[in-house]
Each structure stands twice: as C-alpha cells, then as structure tokens.
N, C-alpha and C positions, 0 to 999 in steps of 0.2 A: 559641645560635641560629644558625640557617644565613644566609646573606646573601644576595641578590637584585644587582638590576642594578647599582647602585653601587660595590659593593666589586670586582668583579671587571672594574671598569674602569681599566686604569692612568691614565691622565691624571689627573693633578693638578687643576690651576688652577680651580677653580670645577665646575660641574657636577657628573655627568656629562655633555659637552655635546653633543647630538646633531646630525650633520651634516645641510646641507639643501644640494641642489642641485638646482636650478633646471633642467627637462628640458622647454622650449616646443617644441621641433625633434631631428632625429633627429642633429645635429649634437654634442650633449651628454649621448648615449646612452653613449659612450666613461666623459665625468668621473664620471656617473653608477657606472658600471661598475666604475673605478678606487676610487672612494670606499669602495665597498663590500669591496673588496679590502681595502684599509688595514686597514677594521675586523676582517675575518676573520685578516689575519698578523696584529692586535694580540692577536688572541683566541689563536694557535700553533694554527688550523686547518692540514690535511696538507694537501695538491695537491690531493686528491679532492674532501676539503671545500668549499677557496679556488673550485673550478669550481665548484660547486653554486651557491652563494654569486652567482658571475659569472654562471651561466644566470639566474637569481633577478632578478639586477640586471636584466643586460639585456631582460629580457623585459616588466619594470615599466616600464622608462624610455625603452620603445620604445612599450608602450600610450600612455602619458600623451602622448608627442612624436607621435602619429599621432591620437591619441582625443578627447583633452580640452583645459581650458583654465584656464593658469595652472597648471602641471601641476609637482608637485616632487617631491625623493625623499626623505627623510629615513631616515639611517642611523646605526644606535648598537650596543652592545653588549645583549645580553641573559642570561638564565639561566633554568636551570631546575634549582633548588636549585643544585648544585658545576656544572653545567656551564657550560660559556660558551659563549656564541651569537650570531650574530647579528642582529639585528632589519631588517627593511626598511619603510618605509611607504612606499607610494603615493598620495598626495593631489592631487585635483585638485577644481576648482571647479564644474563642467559637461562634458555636458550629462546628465549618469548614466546609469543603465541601466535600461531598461526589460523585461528580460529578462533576471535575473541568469544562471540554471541555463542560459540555451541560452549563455549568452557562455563559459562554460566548455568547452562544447563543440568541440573541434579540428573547424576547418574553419567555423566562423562567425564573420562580419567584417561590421562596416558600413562600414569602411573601405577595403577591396576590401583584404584582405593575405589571409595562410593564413590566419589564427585561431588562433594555437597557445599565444597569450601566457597567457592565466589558465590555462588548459589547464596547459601544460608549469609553471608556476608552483605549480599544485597534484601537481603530479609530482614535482618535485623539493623542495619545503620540508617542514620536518616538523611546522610548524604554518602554518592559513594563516586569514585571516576576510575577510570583504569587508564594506564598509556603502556601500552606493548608496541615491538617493532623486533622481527625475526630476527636474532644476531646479538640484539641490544637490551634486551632485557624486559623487565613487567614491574611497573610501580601500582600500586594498589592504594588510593586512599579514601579512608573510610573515616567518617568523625559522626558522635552519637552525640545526645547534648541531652542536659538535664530533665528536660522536658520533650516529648514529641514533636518538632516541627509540623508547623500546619503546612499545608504545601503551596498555598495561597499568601502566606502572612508577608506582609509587606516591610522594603527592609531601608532603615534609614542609614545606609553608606552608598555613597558613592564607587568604592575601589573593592574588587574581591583579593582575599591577602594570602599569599604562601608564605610560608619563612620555617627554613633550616636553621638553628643555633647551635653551633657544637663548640665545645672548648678543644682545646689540645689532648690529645692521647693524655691519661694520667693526670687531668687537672679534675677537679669538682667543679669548680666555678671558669667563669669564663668571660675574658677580658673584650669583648663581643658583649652588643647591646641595640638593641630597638625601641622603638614605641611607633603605633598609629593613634589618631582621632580624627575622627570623623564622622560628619553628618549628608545629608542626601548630595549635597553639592558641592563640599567640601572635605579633603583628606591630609592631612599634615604630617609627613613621616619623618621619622628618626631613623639615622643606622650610624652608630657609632663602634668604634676601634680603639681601646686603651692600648695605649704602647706595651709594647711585651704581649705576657700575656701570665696568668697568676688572678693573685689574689689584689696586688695594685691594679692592676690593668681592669680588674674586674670591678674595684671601688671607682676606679673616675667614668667607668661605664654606669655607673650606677649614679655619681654624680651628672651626668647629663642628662640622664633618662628621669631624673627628680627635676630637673631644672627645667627640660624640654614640658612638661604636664605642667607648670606655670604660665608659659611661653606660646604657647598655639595660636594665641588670638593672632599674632605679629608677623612679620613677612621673614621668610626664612635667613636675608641678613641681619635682621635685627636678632632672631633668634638664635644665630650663631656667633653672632659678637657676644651675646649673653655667655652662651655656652665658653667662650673663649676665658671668660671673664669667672665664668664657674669653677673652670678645670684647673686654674694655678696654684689650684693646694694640692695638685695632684700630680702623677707622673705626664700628664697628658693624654690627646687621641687623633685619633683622625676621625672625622665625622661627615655628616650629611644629611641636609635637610630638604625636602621636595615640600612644596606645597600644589596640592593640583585642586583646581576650580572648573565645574562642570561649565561647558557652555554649550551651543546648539548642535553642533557638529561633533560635543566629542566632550576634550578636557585642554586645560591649558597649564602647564607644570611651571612653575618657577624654582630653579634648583640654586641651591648655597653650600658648598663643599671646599672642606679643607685636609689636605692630608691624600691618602692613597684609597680610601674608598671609593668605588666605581657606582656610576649609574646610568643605564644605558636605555633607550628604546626599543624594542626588536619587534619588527612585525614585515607587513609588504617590503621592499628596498633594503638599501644598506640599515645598518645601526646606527643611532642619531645620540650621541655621548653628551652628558651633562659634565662639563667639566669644573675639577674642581682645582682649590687655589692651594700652592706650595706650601710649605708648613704645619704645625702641628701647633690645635686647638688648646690653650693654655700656654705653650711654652712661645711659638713666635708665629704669628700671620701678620705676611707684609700687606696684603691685601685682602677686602672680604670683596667679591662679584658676585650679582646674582645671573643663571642666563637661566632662559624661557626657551620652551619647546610646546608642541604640539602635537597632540595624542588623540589619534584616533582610533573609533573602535576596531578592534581585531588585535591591533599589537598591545604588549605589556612591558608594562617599566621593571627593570630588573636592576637592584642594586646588592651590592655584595663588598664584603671585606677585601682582605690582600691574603686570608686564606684559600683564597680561594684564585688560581689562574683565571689569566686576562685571556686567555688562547680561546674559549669554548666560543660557539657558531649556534643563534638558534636553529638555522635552517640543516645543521646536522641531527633534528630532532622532528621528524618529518610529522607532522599535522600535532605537535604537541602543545600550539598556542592556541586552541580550540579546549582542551582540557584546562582542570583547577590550575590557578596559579603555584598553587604546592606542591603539584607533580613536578612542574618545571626546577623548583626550587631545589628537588629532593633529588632530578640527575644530575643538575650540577654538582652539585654537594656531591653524588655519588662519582663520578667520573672526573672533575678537575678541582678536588681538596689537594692544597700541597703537601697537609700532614705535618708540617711545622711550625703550624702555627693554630689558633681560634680559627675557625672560618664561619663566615653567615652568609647564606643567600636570603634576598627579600626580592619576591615577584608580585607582581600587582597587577589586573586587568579591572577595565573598568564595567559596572557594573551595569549587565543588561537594565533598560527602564532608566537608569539614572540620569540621564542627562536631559537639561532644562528645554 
C-alpha cells in the first residue's frame, strides 16, 4: 500500500503534529513565514520550492493579520501518494466573505491593500480550497508539493485525508497519533489516544503507529488485539481502526475501536457512529467487536480524539462536505477543542474516480 501524510513525516514523538501559529497582526506575518519554511526543508524542497511555499505563507498570514479575527496558520506536512508537500491552513473566526469569486480577484480589498493575497495564492499553490460562511469565518487551504503536479496524473488512493494534530497548550510533543495506507481500493487508518497526554502519552502513540505499519495487511480486529498486546509496556491508549474497501456504489468501512475515540459518518441523514469497545488498549479490553457500515459518495468519515467535543453538527457547516476533507478537519479543531487536552481531527472523503 502507498502511505499518505503520516509516514512521510519525520518527527517522531507523537503525531504527526501540526504547527499552529497565531497571526492577529502583521507583526507575526515573519513566524508565520518561517514555520512554513521549516516544514518545506523538512520535506528536501529546492530554493524554488521553499519560495513558493514563503509567497503561500505570507500572503495567508498577511490576510488573516489585516482581515479577520482570531486568525491562525496551521502548518504540516502532506502528500500526494510518494510525494511530499506542504499543507497550509488559514483559519479565522470572522467576519467571512461575502463574495468569495470577486475576493480572488487581484485588485479587490475591503481593507484598502492591493488585493493580491488569495489571488497570488491561487497562482502559486498547486492545490488550493476555500470554505467561508458570513458570521463564521474563512479557512484557506493551500498545499505546494515538491514537484509540480500534473493535473491529469493519476492517483493511487482510494480516501482523500484532512487531519489536525495539535498537543496540549505548552507540550512539544503530543500524546495523539495516526497513520493511513492505502492503495486504489483499499485504505487502513489509525487514530490513536495515549492516556494523559506528555511525553508517555506520546511514546505509546508512537508505539502503535510502529506496530500499526506492520499490521495493515489484517482486519482491523486482528490489528487491534496486536495493538493491545503492543501497548502493555506502556501507559496505554484509546484507539481506532477503520478499514474501508472500495466497491460499486461507494465503500464499505469495517471499524475496531477501543477506549473514547470517535468515528462517525456525516453526509445526507443522521450521523451513522462506529462504535467502539470500553477500555483501554494495553491495560484492559473485555471485548474486541468489529461493526461495518456503508459509505457513500458525498459524506465523509470523520474520526477524532476526546480533545476534541462530541457536541459539533456537520449540517452547522452549510455546503462544507463538498470541500477538502482538511477544511472540515481544521473547524472542528477551530471551534470544539476542549483545550485540556491533545486533540485530533481525521476526515476522509472518498475519492472521485475510485471506486471499482
């Protein structure tokens, strides 16, 4: 199977953890900038790239510092199958756009500036989405990648991936953990939870996420009794394993969960919950269950930690399952973090063309 954001992130400790910096003023347009830099040498992006990359940044973190409110940048790695990329998000609070197609427009500003920012942003990224809604804010995401995308080139995954990974205020590391792989018809995900949250919390994240890249061939209980069996030299986790298999109409998900990570379906109808089993991976699961669902195109599976509130509604996020799954990733994360803990969103939509 080909691998996705995860594997192609070096960092260790927990995670992959995605950087957030805080951009209210033009004064932090710079950290902004820099951050994004980091990630593009971590990627072995050339000079030409690493600029790209810097125009991308600054031009994000100059809207939010002039535009919006509570305005931040969140930066990580990405991919697209083998290549490595970088992601940018633009998240702000208010007061959104009322006019998305003319904000694009070079030379329009409500701010009295040139106008050149989403502009010159859709010039230089080689993917880009936007989700605004009057009241509720403007996410902006833009990812550049080592290489030019062709816009033809053909892509062997099945699921498209969002994913937020933040540690606790004041941690480095982060007791939060994922991994995907995946090939045209098949996608195997991770979302793991180290109790606490630190530096242990971040090693037995790190312990699954070594063990789950062994494990993929296997159906998502065998894969989590592994995992169960991995974790008892550690403090523990709650975790969760999705396996989804394309088939004619769609996808068919088998989910294996233990502990208080969530994973849910959201699209037409109610929300269709993968539930998972009481206890925690390593210390005690009385039972392992796998249960099945059914995924059709238009909605996305969204799974998340316990930093994250159980309260949020997709349909409070009006036409935003039509956009990247890392927009969606990046409100949650923005509006229902409890703040006391790690928290991770993983959203997934499946992948136009993919299905057999």
């Amino acid at each position: 199977m080909t691998s996705t954001f995860a594997e192609l992130n070096p960092r260790a400790r927990g995670g992959p953890i995605t950087e957030r910096i805080v951009v209210e003023d033009l004064s932090q347009v710079g950290s902004a900038r820099r951050a994004a830099d980091a990630v593009a040498r971590e990627c072995g992006f050339d000079d030409t790239r690493r600029g790209i990359v810097g125009i991308v940044a600054t031009e994000a973190a100059t809207n939010l510092a002039r535009h919006a409110r509570a305005g931040v940048l969140l930066a990580q790695h990405a991919a697209r199958d083998d290549l490595s990329g970088v992601e940018l998000i633009a998240v702000d609070s208010g007061p959104g756009m009322h006019d998305l197609d003319r904000a694009f427009a070079d030379g329009f500003s409500t701010g009295g500036t040139p106008g050149t920012g989403l502009g010159a942003i859709r010039r230089q990224a080689d993917e880009l989405d936007v989700y605004t809604a009057p009241g509720q804010g403007t996410i902006v995401l833009a990812r550049v990648f080592a290489t030019p995308l062709a816009r033809d080139a053909e892509r062997n995954a099945l699921v498209d991936v969002g994913a937020v990974c933040r540690p606790i205020d004041g941690e480095t590391v982060c007791g939060d953990g994922w991994a995907v792989a995946q090939t045209g018809d098949r996608a195997v995900i991770l979302l793991v939870d180290g109790l606490g949250h630190g530096a242990s919390a971040a090693a037995a994240a790190d312990v699954a996420i070594a063990t789950f890249r062994t494990l993929v061939a296997h159906s998502p209980r065998e894969i989590v009794t592994a995992l169960h069996e991995a974790l008892r030299a550690t403090r523990g986790a709650a975790l969760g394993v999705a396996d989804v298999m394309a088939t004619a109409a769609g996808a068919t998900i088998r989910y294996c969960g233990v502990g208080n990570t969530v994973a849910t379906l959201v699209g037409e109808g109610s929300p269709r919950a993968l539930p998972s089993m009481n206890g925690t991976a390593g210390l005690q699961v009385r039972s392992m269950q796998e249960f099945t669902q059914t995924w059709t195109p238009g909605a996305m599976l969204v799974m998340h930690t316990d930093g994250i509130t159980t309260r949020w509604r997709a349909d409070a996020y009006r036409g935003i399952l039509v956009r990247d799954p890392a927009i969606f990733a990046a409100a949650l994360q923005r509006d229902h973090t409890r703040g006391r803990d790690d928290a991770t969103v993983l959203a997934f939509r499946l992948r136009a063309g993919a299905r057999r």
